[in-house]
N, C-alpha and C positions, 0 to 999 in steps of 0.2 A: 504494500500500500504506500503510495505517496504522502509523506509527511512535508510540513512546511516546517521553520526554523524554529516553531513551539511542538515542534512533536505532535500537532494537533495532524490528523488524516484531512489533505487536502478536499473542498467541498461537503466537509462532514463537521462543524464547530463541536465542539466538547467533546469529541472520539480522537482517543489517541491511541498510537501505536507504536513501540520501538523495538527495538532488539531485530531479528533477522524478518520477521513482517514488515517492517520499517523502510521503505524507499528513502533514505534521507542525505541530500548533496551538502557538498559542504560550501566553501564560499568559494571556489576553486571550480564548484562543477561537479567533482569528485562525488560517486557514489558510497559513501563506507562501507568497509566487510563489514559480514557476517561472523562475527568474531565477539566471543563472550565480552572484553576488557569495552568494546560500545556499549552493547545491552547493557553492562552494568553501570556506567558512567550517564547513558541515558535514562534508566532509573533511578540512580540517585538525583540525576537534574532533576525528573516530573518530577518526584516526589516531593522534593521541599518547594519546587515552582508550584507547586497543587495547594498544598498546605500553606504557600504564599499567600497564594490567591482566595481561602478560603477566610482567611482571618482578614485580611487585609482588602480585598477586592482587584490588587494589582493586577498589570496584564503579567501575561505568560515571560518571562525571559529567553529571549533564542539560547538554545542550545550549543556548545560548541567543543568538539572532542577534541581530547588530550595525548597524542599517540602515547603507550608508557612502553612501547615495543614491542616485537614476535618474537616467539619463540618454537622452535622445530623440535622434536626430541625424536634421534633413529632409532636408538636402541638404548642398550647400558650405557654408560658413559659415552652415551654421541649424540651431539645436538649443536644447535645454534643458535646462536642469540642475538638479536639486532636493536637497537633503540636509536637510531639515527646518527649519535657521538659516541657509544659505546657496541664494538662489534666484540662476539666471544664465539666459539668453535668447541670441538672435542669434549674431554672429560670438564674443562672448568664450566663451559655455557650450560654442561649436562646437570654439573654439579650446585651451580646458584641458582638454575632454571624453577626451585621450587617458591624462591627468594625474591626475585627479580619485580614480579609482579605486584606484588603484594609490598616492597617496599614503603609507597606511601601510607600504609594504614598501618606499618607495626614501628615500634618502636625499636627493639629486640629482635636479633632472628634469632632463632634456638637452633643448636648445634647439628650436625649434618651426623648419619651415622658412620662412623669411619672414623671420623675427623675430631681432634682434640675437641674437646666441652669447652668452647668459648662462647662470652656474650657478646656480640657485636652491639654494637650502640650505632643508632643511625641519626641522624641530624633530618626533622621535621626538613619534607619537601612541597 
């Protein structure tokens, strides 16, 4: 389905749709994948633009996605990793690939199994 820049379903006011139902371009033209790290970044937009809008009467805020990067995984220790300024390969992109994604929302990554019991400390992003 065609969304406009509120996620709302074009021709349809108050029906919204995102995640991989979601036709939605970006400012570029670009269609976005189907790719979990949208859907979930377009739920977390509705949701608080919803609950904006219900206390307050605001319009909608357009949406706008945040690449945080792919990631491939072939096998055991083989993957890739891409985020645009950070490229990884082999066993390390295999080995932070559980890491990677989730960085903005943890504080701490908890240790990997294999690997000495260290706490990494992350710096809010």
């Amino acid at each position: 389905m065609k969304v406009g820049s509120d996620l709302q379903v074009v021709g349809h006011p108050d029906i919204f749709a995102l995640g991989d139902v979601a036709l939605f371009n970006d400012e570029s033209g670009q269609s976005l994948p189907g790719l979990a790290q949208v859907a979930k970044q377009q739920g977390e937009h509705l949701g608080k633009a919803l609950a904006r809008r219900i206390d307050t009467g605001d319009k909608l805020p357009a949406f706008a996605f945040g690449n945080r990067g792919n990631t491939a995984i072939a096998g055991r220790h083989a993957a890739v990793f891409d985020s645009g300024r950070l490229k990884l390969k082999r066993w390390l992109a295999w080995s932070a690939w559980g890491d990677f994604p989730c960085l903005p929302a943890r504080r701490f990554s908890a240790p990997r199994p294999g690997l000495d019991p260290v706490a990494l400390a992350l710096p809010d992003i």
